[in-house]
N, C-alpha and C positions, 0 to 999 in steps of 0.2 A: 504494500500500500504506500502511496507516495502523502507525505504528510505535506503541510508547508505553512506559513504561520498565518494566521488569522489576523484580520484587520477590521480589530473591533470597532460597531458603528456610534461607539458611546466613548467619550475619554476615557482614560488611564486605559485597564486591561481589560475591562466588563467585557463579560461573553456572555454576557444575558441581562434584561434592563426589562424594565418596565415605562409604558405611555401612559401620562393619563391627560386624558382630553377636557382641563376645564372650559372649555367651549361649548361642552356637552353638558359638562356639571350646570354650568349657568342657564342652557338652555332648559335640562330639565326641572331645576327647580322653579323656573317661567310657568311653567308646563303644569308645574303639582298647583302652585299657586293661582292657578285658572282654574283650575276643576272645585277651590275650598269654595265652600257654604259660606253667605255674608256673615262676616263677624269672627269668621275662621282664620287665622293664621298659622305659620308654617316655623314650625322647629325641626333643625338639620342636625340629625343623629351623626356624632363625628364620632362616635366611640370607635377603641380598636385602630387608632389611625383610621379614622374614616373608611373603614372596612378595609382595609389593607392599600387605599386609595393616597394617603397623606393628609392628614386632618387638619393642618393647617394650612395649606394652599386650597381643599375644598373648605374649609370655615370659612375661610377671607371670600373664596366664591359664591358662596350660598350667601353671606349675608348681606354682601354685596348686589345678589340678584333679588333680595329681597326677603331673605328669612330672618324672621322678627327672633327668635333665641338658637340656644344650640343645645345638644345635649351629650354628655360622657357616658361612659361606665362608670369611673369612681374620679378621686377627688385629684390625683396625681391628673387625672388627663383636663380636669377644668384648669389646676394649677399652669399647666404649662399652653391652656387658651390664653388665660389673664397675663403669662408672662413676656408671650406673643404680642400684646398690647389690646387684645380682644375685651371691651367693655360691655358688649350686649349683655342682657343674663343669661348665664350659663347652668343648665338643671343637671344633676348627677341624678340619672333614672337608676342606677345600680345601688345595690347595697352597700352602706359605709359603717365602719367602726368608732367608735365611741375615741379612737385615737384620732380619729380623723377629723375631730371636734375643732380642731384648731386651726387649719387648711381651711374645711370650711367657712368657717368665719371671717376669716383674715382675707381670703379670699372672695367675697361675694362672693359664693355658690349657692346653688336652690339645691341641699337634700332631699333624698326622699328617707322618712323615718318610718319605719314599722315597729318599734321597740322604743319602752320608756328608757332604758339605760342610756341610747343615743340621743333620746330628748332632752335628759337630764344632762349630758353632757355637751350640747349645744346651748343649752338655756344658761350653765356655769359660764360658756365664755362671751357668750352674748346674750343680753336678755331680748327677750323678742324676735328674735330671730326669725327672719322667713323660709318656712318650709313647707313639702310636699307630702303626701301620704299615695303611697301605692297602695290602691285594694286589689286582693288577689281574687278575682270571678270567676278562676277555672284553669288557671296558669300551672299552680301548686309551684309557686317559684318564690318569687321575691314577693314581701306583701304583707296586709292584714288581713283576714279573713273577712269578706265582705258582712260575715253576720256581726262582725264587734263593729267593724270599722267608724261607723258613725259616734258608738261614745268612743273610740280611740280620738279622733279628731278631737271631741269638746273635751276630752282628757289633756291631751296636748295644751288645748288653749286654756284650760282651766287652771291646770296643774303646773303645766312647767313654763307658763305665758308664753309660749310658743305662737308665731300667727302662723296659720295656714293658707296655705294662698292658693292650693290647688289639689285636686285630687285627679287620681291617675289611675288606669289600669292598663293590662297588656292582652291581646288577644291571640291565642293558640293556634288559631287555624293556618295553613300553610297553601292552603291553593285556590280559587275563584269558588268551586264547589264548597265549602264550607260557609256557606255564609248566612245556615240557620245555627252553626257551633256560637259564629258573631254577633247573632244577634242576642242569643241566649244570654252571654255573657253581656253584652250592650246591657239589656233589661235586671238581668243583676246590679251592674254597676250603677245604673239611673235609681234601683231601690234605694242607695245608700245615698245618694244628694236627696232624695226627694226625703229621708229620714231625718235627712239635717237640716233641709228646709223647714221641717215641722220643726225643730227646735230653733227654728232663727238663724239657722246658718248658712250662710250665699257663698260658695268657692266656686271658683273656675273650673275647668276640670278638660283633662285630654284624654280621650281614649283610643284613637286611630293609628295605627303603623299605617303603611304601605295599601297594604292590603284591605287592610280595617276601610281605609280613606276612600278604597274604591266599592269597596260593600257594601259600606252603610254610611251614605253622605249625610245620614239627619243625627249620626253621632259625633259631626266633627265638633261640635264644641267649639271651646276658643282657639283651640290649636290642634294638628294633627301633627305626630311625630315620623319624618321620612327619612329613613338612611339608607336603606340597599335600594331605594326608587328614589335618590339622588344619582345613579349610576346605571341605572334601567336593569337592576337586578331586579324584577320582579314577573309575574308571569306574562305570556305572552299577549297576552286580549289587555292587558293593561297596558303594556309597554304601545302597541297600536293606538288602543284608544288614546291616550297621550302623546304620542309620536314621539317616547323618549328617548333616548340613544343613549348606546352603551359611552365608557367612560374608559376602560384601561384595556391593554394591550400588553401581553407579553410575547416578547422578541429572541431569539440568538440568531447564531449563525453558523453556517456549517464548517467546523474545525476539520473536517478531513474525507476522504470518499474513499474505498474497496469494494472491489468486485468480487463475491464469495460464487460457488458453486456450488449447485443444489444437494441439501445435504450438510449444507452448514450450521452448528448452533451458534445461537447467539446469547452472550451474556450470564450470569448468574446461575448454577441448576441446569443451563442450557434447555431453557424452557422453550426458546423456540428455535424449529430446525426448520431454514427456509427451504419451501417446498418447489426453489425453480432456482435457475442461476438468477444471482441477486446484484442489486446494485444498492451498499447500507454509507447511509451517510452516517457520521459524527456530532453530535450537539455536545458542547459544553456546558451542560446544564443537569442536575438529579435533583434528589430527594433532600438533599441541604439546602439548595435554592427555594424547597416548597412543594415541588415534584411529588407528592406523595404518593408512594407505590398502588396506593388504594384507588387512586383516583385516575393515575395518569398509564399504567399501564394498558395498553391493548385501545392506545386512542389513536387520533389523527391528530398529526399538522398538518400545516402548508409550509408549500414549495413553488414557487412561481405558480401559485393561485390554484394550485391544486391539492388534492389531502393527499397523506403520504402516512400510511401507519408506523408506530412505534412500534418495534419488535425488541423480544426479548422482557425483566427485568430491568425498570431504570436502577439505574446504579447511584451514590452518592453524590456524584459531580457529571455524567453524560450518561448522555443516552443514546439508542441507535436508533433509526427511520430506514424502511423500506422506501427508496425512491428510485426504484428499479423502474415506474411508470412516469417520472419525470426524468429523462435520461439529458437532458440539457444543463442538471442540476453543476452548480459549481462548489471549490471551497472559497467560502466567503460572503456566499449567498444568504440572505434575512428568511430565516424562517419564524411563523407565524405560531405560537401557541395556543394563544388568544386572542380573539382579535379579527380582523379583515386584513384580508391579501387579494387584490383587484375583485373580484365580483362575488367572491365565497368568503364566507366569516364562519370560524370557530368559535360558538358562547361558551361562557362560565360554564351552562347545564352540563354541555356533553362532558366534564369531567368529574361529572358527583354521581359516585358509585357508591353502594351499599348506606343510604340514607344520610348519605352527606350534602353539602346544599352549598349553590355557587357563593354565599358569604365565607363558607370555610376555604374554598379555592383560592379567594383574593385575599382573604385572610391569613394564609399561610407561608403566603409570597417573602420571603429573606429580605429583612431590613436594607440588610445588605446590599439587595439588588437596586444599583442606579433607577431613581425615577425620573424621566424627561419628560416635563411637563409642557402640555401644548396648549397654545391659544390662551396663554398667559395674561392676564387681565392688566392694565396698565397702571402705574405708580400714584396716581391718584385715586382711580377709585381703590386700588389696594389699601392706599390709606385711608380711607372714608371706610372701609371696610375692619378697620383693625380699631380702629373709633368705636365700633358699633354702632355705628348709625343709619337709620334707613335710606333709603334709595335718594329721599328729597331731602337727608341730612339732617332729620327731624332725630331725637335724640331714643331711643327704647327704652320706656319703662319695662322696671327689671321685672315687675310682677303682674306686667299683663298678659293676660291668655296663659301666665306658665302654667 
Protein backbone atom coordinates (compact mmCIF):
# COMPACT_ATOMS: atom_id res chain seq x y z
CA UNK A 1 0.00 0.00 0.00
CA UNK A 2 1.50 3.27 -0.94
CA UNK A 3 0.83 5.72 2.00
CA UNK A 4 1.64 9.48 1.70
CA UNK A 5 0.89 12.29 4.10
CA UNK A 6 -2.29 13.89 4.47
CA UNK A 7 -3.01 17.54 4.05
CA UNK A 8 -5.36 18.26 6.72
CA UNK A 9 -8.34 20.76 5.69
CA UNK A 10 -8.34 22.38 9.33
CA UNK A 11 -4.90 23.86 10.87
CA UNK A 12 -2.34 22.22 12.98
CA UNK A 13 -2.62 18.26 12.35
CA UNK A 14 -6.76 17.74 12.74
CA UNK A 15 -7.73 14.78 10.78
CA UNK A 16 -11.12 15.00 11.77
CA UNK A 17 -13.11 18.56 12.72
CA UNK A 18 -16.38 19.39 13.14
CA UNK A 19 -18.99 22.33 11.02
CA UNK A 20 -21.26 23.86 12.70
CA UNK A 21 -23.46 26.14 10.69
CA UNK A 22 -24.71 29.04 12.97
CA UNK A 23 -26.40 30.29 9.87
CA UNK A 24 -28.65 27.59 10.52
CA UNK A 25 -28.69 27.93 14.35
CA UNK A 26 -30.03 31.46 13.67
CA UNK A 27 -32.37 30.52 11.07
CA UNK A 28 -33.95 27.99 13.19
CA UNK A 29 -34.41 29.59 16.17
CA UNK A 30 -36.52 32.25 13.52
CA UNK A 31 -38.32 29.27 12.61
CA UNK A 32 -39.37 27.99 16.52
CA UNK A 33 -40.14 31.44 17.35
CA UNK A 34 -42.91 31.80 14.57
CA UNK A 35 -44.68 28.79 15.25
CA UNK A 36 -44.83 30.16 19.68
CA UNK A 37 -48.53 30.81 20.83
CA UNK A 38 -48.81 34.80 21.78
CA UNK A 39 -47.28 35.50 24.90
CA UNK A 40 -44.97 32.54 24.28
CA UNK A 41 -41.39 32.95 24.29
CA UNK A 42 -38.38 30.98 23.40
CA UNK A 43 -35.58 29.54 25.87
CA UNK A 44 -32.39 27.82 24.08
CA UNK A 45 -31.32 24.71 25.81
CA UNK A 46 -27.31 25.19 25.71
CA UNK A 47 -26.77 22.23 28.09
CA UNK A 48 -23.96 19.75 27.23
CA UNK A 49 -22.17 22.27 25.12
CA UNK A 50 -25.14 22.90 23.26
CA UNK A 51 -25.40 19.25 22.51
CA UNK A 52 -22.07 18.78 21.52
CA UNK A 53 -22.63 21.89 19.01
CA UNK A 54 -20.59 24.70 21.34
CA UNK A 55 -22.63 26.44 23.78
CA UNK A 56 -21.36 29.56 23.47
CA UNK A 57 -21.18 30.54 19.85
CA UNK A 58 -24.88 28.88 19.62
CA UNK A 59 -25.84 31.15 23.04
CA UNK A 60 -24.58 34.33 21.47
CA UNK A 61 -26.69 32.85 18.38
CA UNK A 62 -29.98 32.10 19.79
CA UNK A 63 -30.14 35.09 21.72
CA UNK A 64 -29.00 37.20 19.24
CA UNK A 65 -31.89 35.69 16.99
CA UNK A 66 -34.10 36.38 19.50
CA UNK A 67 -34.32 33.91 22.46
CA UNK A 68 -35.43 35.66 25.50
CA UNK A 69 -33.28 33.12 28.30
CA UNK A 70 -31.10 30.01 28.03
CA UNK A 71 -30.86 27.04 29.98
CA UNK A 72 -27.87 24.44 31.49
CA UNK A 73 -27.64 21.33 33.16
CA UNK A 74 -26.04 22.58 36.21
CA UNK A 75 -24.56 25.47 37.72
CA UNK A 76 -20.63 25.01 36.28
CA UNK A 77 -22.31 25.53 32.66
CA UNK A 78 -24.41 28.88 33.75
CA UNK A 79 -21.16 29.81 35.42
CA UNK A 80 -19.13 29.91 32.41
CA UNK A 81 -22.43 31.63 30.39
CA UNK A 82 -22.05 34.71 32.92
CA UNK A 83 -18.28 34.41 32.45
CA UNK A 84 -18.63 34.61 28.78
CA UNK A 85 -20.31 38.15 29.40
CA UNK A 86 -23.94 36.60 28.93
CA UNK A 87 -26.59 38.62 31.06
CA UNK A 88 -29.84 37.34 29.98
CA UNK A 89 -31.32 34.99 32.61
CA UNK A 90 -29.95 31.92 32.61
CA UNK A 91 -32.29 28.78 34.25
CA UNK A 92 -30.30 25.59 35.43
CA UNK A 93 -33.29 22.97 34.46
CA UNK A 94 -30.97 20.10 36.19
CA UNK A 95 -30.41 19.01 39.60
CA UNK A 96 -28.08 21.18 41.99
CA UNK A 97 -26.46 20.58 45.33
CA UNK A 98 -26.87 22.31 48.39
CA UNK A 99 -22.93 23.19 47.46
CA UNK A 100 -23.95 24.68 44.61
CA UNK A 101 -25.71 27.37 46.88
CA UNK A 102 -23.17 29.73 46.30
CA UNK A 103 -22.41 29.75 42.33
CA UNK A 104 -25.93 30.18 42.39
CA UNK A 105 -26.32 33.17 43.85
CA UNK A 106 -23.33 34.96 43.08
CA UNK A 107 -24.19 34.17 39.90
CA UNK A 108 -27.74 35.10 38.93
CA UNK A 109 -28.83 31.64 38.19
CA UNK A 110 -32.75 30.43 38.12
CA UNK A 111 -32.41 26.88 40.08
CA UNK A 112 -34.76 24.45 39.95
CA UNK A 113 -35.34 23.06 43.60
CA UNK A 114 -37.19 19.82 44.47
CA UNK A 115 -35.69 19.42 48.13
CA UNK A 116 -35.98 21.70 51.24
CA UNK A 117 -32.03 21.10 52.07
CA UNK A 118 -31.23 23.06 48.61
CA UNK A 119 -33.88 25.73 49.71
CA UNK A 120 -32.54 26.09 52.81
CA UNK A 121 -29.21 26.47 51.50
CA UNK A 122 -30.12 29.05 48.91
CA UNK A 123 -32.26 31.19 51.36
CA UNK A 124 -28.79 31.03 53.87
CA UNK A 125 -26.85 32.83 51.01
CA UNK A 126 -29.53 34.97 49.78
CA UNK A 127 -32.77 35.64 51.13
CA UNK A 128 -35.37 35.68 48.58
CA UNK A 129 -33.89 34.22 46.12
CA UNK A 130 -35.57 33.50 42.66
CA UNK A 131 -36.32 30.11 41.84
CA UNK A 132 -37.98 27.29 39.82
CA UNK A 133 -39.73 24.17 40.87
CA UNK A 134 -39.68 21.07 38.52
CA UNK A 135 -42.85 18.85 38.91
CA UNK A 136 -42.31 15.49 37.85
CA UNK A 137 -45.82 14.31 35.72
CA UNK A 138 -44.50 11.04 34.58
CA UNK A 139 -40.68 11.72 33.92
CA UNK A 140 -39.71 9.64 37.27
CA UNK A 141 -36.52 11.98 36.98
CA UNK A 142 -35.78 15.13 38.25
CA UNK A 143 -38.67 16.69 40.30
CA UNK A 144 -41.47 16.95 43.00
CA UNK A 145 -44.12 14.72 42.72
CA UNK A 146 -46.93 16.46 41.04
CA UNK A 147 -49.21 15.29 44.07
CA UNK A 148 -47.13 17.44 46.95
CA UNK A 149 -45.92 19.91 44.46
CA UNK A 150 -48.33 22.80 45.00
CA UNK A 151 -47.70 22.91 49.02
CA UNK A 152 -43.81 22.38 48.05
CA UNK A 153 -44.17 25.78 46.29
CA UNK A 154 -46.15 27.61 49.34
CA UNK A 155 -43.52 25.71 51.51
CA UNK A 156 -40.71 27.28 49.60
CA UNK A 157 -42.20 30.74 49.96
CA UNK A 158 -43.53 30.39 53.29
CA UNK A 159 -40.67 28.75 54.89
CA UNK A 160 -37.46 29.45 53.52
CA UNK A 161 -38.82 33.03 51.68
CA UNK A 162 -37.90 31.78 48.64
CA UNK A 163 -39.82 33.56 45.46
CA UNK A 164 -40.95 31.22 42.90
CA UNK A 165 -41.06 32.43 39.63
CA UNK A 166 -41.88 29.58 37.72
CA UNK A 167 -42.89 26.02 37.50
CA UNK A 168 -41.79 23.47 35.02
CA UNK A 169 -42.17 20.10 33.91
CA UNK A 170 -40.55 17.65 31.39
CA UNK A 171 -42.27 15.46 28.89
CA UNK A 172 -41.22 11.62 28.11
CA UNK A 173 -42.48 11.16 24.88
CA UNK A 174 -39.89 10.67 22.17
CA UNK A 175 -41.79 10.80 18.70
CA UNK A 176 -44.90 12.63 16.88
CA UNK A 177 -47.10 9.54 17.94
CA UNK A 178 -47.01 10.02 21.46
CA UNK A 179 -48.84 12.95 21.88
CA UNK A 180 -51.82 11.48 24.10
CA UNK A 181 -48.54 10.32 26.77
CA UNK A 182 -48.29 14.66 26.34
CA UNK A 183 -51.16 15.58 26.93
CA UNK A 184 -51.79 13.21 29.87
CA UNK A 185 -48.86 14.64 31.52
CA UNK A 186 -49.91 18.53 30.17
CA UNK A 187 -53.22 17.83 32.21
CA UNK A 188 -51.25 16.64 35.21
CA UNK A 189 -49.16 19.44 35.31
CA UNK A 190 -52.05 22.21 34.74
CA UNK A 191 -53.78 20.39 38.01
CA UNK A 192 -50.95 21.73 40.05
CA UNK A 193 -51.03 25.64 38.80
CA UNK A 194 -54.74 25.49 38.88
CA UNK A 195 -54.17 24.19 42.90
CA UNK A 196 -52.10 27.20 43.51
CA UNK A 197 -54.39 29.28 41.96
CA UNK A 198 -56.98 28.25 44.56
CA UNK A 199 -54.46 29.20 47.16
CA UNK A 200 -53.52 32.62 45.60
CA UNK A 201 -50.70 31.69 43.78
CA UNK A 202 -49.91 33.01 39.98
CA UNK A 203 -46.36 31.53 38.57
CA UNK A 204 -45.29 31.20 35.18
CA UNK A 205 -44.76 28.08 34.07
CA UNK A 206 -42.92 26.10 30.93
CA UNK A 207 -43.75 22.86 29.86
CA UNK A 208 -42.64 22.39 26.01
CA UNK A 209 -39.29 20.76 24.67
CA UNK A 210 -39.11 20.32 21.04
CA UNK A 211 -41.41 18.13 20.61
CA UNK A 212 -43.96 19.03 23.45
CA UNK A 213 -43.97 22.67 21.28
CA UNK A 214 -45.14 20.84 18.20
CA UNK A 215 -47.91 18.69 20.04
CA UNK A 216 -49.50 20.63 22.07
CA UNK A 217 -49.29 24.48 21.09
CA UNK A 218 -52.17 25.59 23.97
CA UNK A 219 -49.29 24.27 26.41
CA UNK A 220 -46.70 26.73 25.52
CA UNK A 221 -47.15 28.95 28.25
CA UNK A 222 -44.75 31.65 28.63
CA UNK A 223 -41.93 29.87 27.33
CA UNK A 224 -41.05 26.60 25.48
CA UNK A 225 -37.76 25.11 26.15
CA UNK A 226 -35.80 24.19 22.42
CA UNK A 227 -32.38 22.46 22.40
CA UNK A 228 -32.00 19.51 19.84
CA UNK A 229 -34.75 21.70 17.58
CA UNK A 230 -32.19 24.44 17.66
CA UNK A 231 -30.04 22.04 15.21
CA UNK A 232 -33.02 20.28 13.53
CA UNK A 233 -32.53 17.20 15.68
CA UNK A 234 -35.98 16.59 15.99
CA UNK A 235 -38.23 14.28 13.90
CA UNK A 236 -38.98 14.60 10.49
CA UNK A 237 -42.61 16.14 9.96
CA UNK A 238 -41.37 18.69 12.38
CA UNK A 239 -38.14 19.59 10.81
CA UNK A 240 -40.54 20.03 7.25
CA UNK A 241 -43.18 21.67 8.81
CA UNK A 242 -40.47 24.25 10.05
CA UNK A 243 -38.09 24.06 7.36
CA UNK A 244 -35.27 23.79 9.94
CA UNK A 245 -31.84 22.74 8.97
CA UNK A 246 -29.43 20.64 10.21
CA UNK A 247 -26.49 22.41 12.19
CA UNK A 248 -23.13 20.22 12.30
CA UNK A 249 -21.09 18.31 10.18
CA UNK A 250 -18.41 15.83 10.76
CA UNK A 251 -15.44 15.68 8.34
CA UNK A 252 -11.96 13.67 7.62
CA UNK A 253 -10.07 12.65 5.04
CA UNK A 254 -8.70 9.81 3.43
CA UNK A 255 -5.15 9.07 5.10
CA UNK A 256 -4.34 6.34 2.64
CA UNK A 257 -5.96 3.73 -0.11
CA UNK A 258 -5.06 -0.44 -0.80
CA UNK A 259 -6.36 -2.65 -2.83
CA UNK A 260 -7.03 -6.06 -0.91
CA UNK A 261 -8.28 -9.33 -2.70
CA UNK A 262 -11.35 -11.05 -2.19
CA UNK A 263 -10.87 -12.99 0.87
CA UNK A 264 -9.41 -10.21 2.90
CA UNK A 265 -10.38 -9.46 6.69
CA UNK A 266 -10.45 -6.52 7.87
CA UNK A 267 -9.80 -5.17 11.32
CA UNK A 268 -10.20 -6.39 14.82
CA UNK A 269 -11.77 -10.24 15.25
CA UNK A 270 -11.41 -9.89 11.46
CA UNK A 271 -15.10 -9.47 11.42
CA UNK A 272 -15.33 -8.67 8.02
CA UNK A 273 -13.96 -10.74 5.10
CA UNK A 274 -14.44 -8.62 1.83
CA UNK A 275 -16.44 -10.67 -0.32
CA UNK A 276 -14.88 -9.30 -3.99
CA UNK A 277 -11.46 -7.71 -4.74
CA UNK A 278 -11.66 -4.42 -2.74
CA UNK A 279 -10.65 -1.08 -2.91
CA UNK A 280 -10.48 0.12 1.46
CA UNK A 281 -9.78 3.49 2.20
CA UNK A 282 -8.15 4.86 5.48
CA UNK A 283 -9.83 7.57 7.94
CA UNK A 284 -8.01 8.89 10.76
CA UNK A 285 -10.62 8.83 12.96
CA UNK A 286 -12.35 5.94 15.87
CA UNK A 287 -13.95 5.48 18.97
CA UNK A 288 -11.77 8.40 20.89
CA UNK A 289 -12.85 10.89 18.50
CA UNK A 290 -16.61 9.63 19.44
CA UNK A 291 -16.95 6.93 16.86
CA UNK A 292 -18.67 4.62 19.16
CA UNK A 293 -18.43 1.15 18.09
CA UNK A 294 -22.38 0.99 18.96
CA UNK A 295 -23.27 3.25 16.77
CA UNK A 296 -20.86 3.76 13.92
CA UNK A 297 -20.11 0.33 12.93
CA UNK A 298 -21.62 -1.24 9.69
CA UNK A 299 -22.68 2.48 8.58
CA UNK A 300 -22.15 4.69 5.50
CA UNK A 301 -20.07 7.65 4.53
CA UNK A 302 -19.58 9.61 1.72
CA UNK A 303 -17.19 9.90 -0.99
CA UNK A 304 -17.41 12.29 -3.66
CA UNK A 305 -21.33 12.27 -2.98
CA UNK A 306 -21.69 8.82 -2.62
CA UNK A 307 -22.09 6.36 0.44
CA UNK A 308 -19.39 4.11 0.97
CA UNK A 309 -19.74 1.52 3.82
CA UNK A 310 -17.48 1.16 6.92
CA UNK A 311 -16.15 -2.23 7.06
CA UNK A 312 -14.72 -4.14 9.77
CA UNK A 313 -14.59 -2.97 13.78
CA UNK A 314 -13.79 0.94 14.14
CA UNK A 315 -10.69 0.99 15.84
CA UNK A 316 -9.51 3.72 18.51
CA UNK A 317 -8.04 6.38 16.16
CA UNK A 318 -9.35 4.92 12.13
CA UNK A 319 -11.22 3.34 10.52
CA UNK A 320 -11.64 1.57 7.04
CA UNK A 321 -14.52 2.30 4.20
CA UNK A 322 -15.21 0.15 1.21
CA UNK A 323 -14.86 2.53 -1.75
CA UNK A 324 -14.38 -0.17 -4.02
CA UNK A 325 -17.70 1.67 -5.86
CA UNK A 326 -16.14 5.19 -5.86
CA UNK A 327 -13.00 4.06 -7.76
CA UNK A 328 -11.81 7.91 -8.57
CA UNK A 329 -11.43 8.15 -4.69
CA UNK A 330 -8.03 9.82 -3.75
CA UNK A 331 -5.70 10.24 -0.56
CA UNK A 332 -6.71 13.42 0.74
CA UNK A 333 -10.15 13.47 -0.23
CA UNK A 334 -13.12 15.05 2.42
CA UNK A 335 -15.05 12.49 3.51
CA UNK A 336 -18.45 13.11 4.96
CA UNK A 337 -19.74 11.42 8.34
CA UNK A 338 -22.23 13.79 8.97
CA UNK A 339 -23.49 15.94 7.16
CA UNK A 340 -24.15 16.65 3.03
CA UNK A 341 -21.73 15.85 0.32
CA UNK A 342 -23.31 17.44 -3.13
CA UNK A 343 -26.90 16.03 -3.37
CA UNK A 344 -26.82 13.01 -0.49
CA UNK A 345 -26.75 13.85 3.21
CA UNK A 346 -25.90 11.53 6.15
CA UNK A 347 -28.26 12.48 9.42
CA UNK A 348 -27.46 12.09 13.09
CA UNK A 349 -30.46 9.19 13.00
CA UNK A 350 -28.70 6.61 10.68
CA UNK A 351 -26.12 6.32 13.57
CA UNK A 352 -28.37 5.57 16.71
CA UNK A 353 -28.35 1.95 17.17
CA UNK A 354 -29.68 -0.12 19.98
CA UNK A 355 -31.93 2.90 21.56
CA UNK A 356 -29.53 5.54 21.26
CA UNK A 357 -30.70 8.98 19.92
CA UNK A 358 -28.96 11.60 17.59
CA UNK A 359 -28.21 13.82 20.87
CA UNK A 360 -25.96 11.09 22.06
CA UNK A 361 -24.19 11.13 18.50
CA UNK A 362 -23.35 14.80 18.70
CA UNK A 363 -22.85 14.50 22.20
CA UNK A 364 -20.04 12.30 22.02
CA UNK A 365 -18.10 14.09 19.46
CA UNK A 366 -14.18 14.70 21.26
CA UNK A 367 -13.77 18.15 22.61
CA UNK A 368 -10.89 17.73 21.11
CA UNK A 369 -12.09 17.72 17.70
CA UNK A 370 -11.56 21.26 15.86
CA UNK A 371 -14.97 23.01 15.49
CA UNK A 372 -15.09 25.46 12.35
CA UNK A 373 -17.72 27.46 12.61
CA UNK A 374 -19.62 28.90 9.65
CA UNK A 375 -21.75 31.81 8.91
CA UNK A 376 -20.23 33.60 11.95
CA UNK A 377 -22.44 36.28 13.01
CA UNK A 378 -20.73 39.78 13.18
CA UNK A 379 -18.93 41.65 16.02
CA UNK A 380 -21.67 43.79 16.93
CA UNK A 381 -24.44 41.83 17.13
CA UNK A 382 -22.16 39.27 18.82
CA UNK A 383 -21.84 41.94 21.39
CA UNK A 384 -25.41 42.91 21.79
CA UNK A 385 -25.70 39.38 22.18
CA UNK A 386 -23.29 38.65 25.03
CA UNK A 387 -25.27 41.81 26.75
CA UNK A 388 -28.25 39.95 26.77
CA UNK A 389 -30.37 41.83 25.10
CA UNK A 390 -33.05 41.43 22.75
CA UNK A 391 -33.19 41.87 19.19
CA UNK A 392 -34.31 45.81 19.49
CA UNK A 393 -31.73 46.15 22.42
CA UNK A 394 -34.47 46.26 24.92
CA UNK A 395 -32.94 44.96 28.12
CA UNK A 396 -34.48 40.92 29.58
CA UNK A 397 -36.06 40.71 32.46
CA UNK A 398 -34.56 37.89 34.36
CA UNK A 399 -37.87 36.54 35.49
CA UNK A 400 -40.19 36.74 32.65
CA UNK A 401 -41.79 33.66 31.16
CA UNK A 402 -38.73 31.61 33.11
Amino acid sequence: MVRRQMQPRVGGQARCWVEIDLAAVEHNVRAWIGMLRPGSSLTAVVKSDAYGHGMLDVARTAVTAGAARLAVANAAEGVALRKAGFRCPVMVVGPSLEADAVLLAAHDLLPAVMDHRLAAALAAVRPGMEVQVEVDTGMTRHGVEAAVAADFVLALQRTHGLRVVSLFTHFAAMGPDDVESVHAQWCAFREVLQSLRRAGVEVAHHACNSLGAHLLPDAHGAAVRIGGGLHGLVAREIRERLGLRRTLSLKTTVAALRRVAAGTPVGYGSMHVCARDSLLALLPCGYADGLHRANWSDGDVLVHGRRAPIVGLVSMNQVVVDCTEVPEVGVGDEVVLVGAQGDVALEAEERCRHGTSPYEVCTSLHPSLPRVRLGVLGATRLSRARLGADPAGAAVSRSEGS
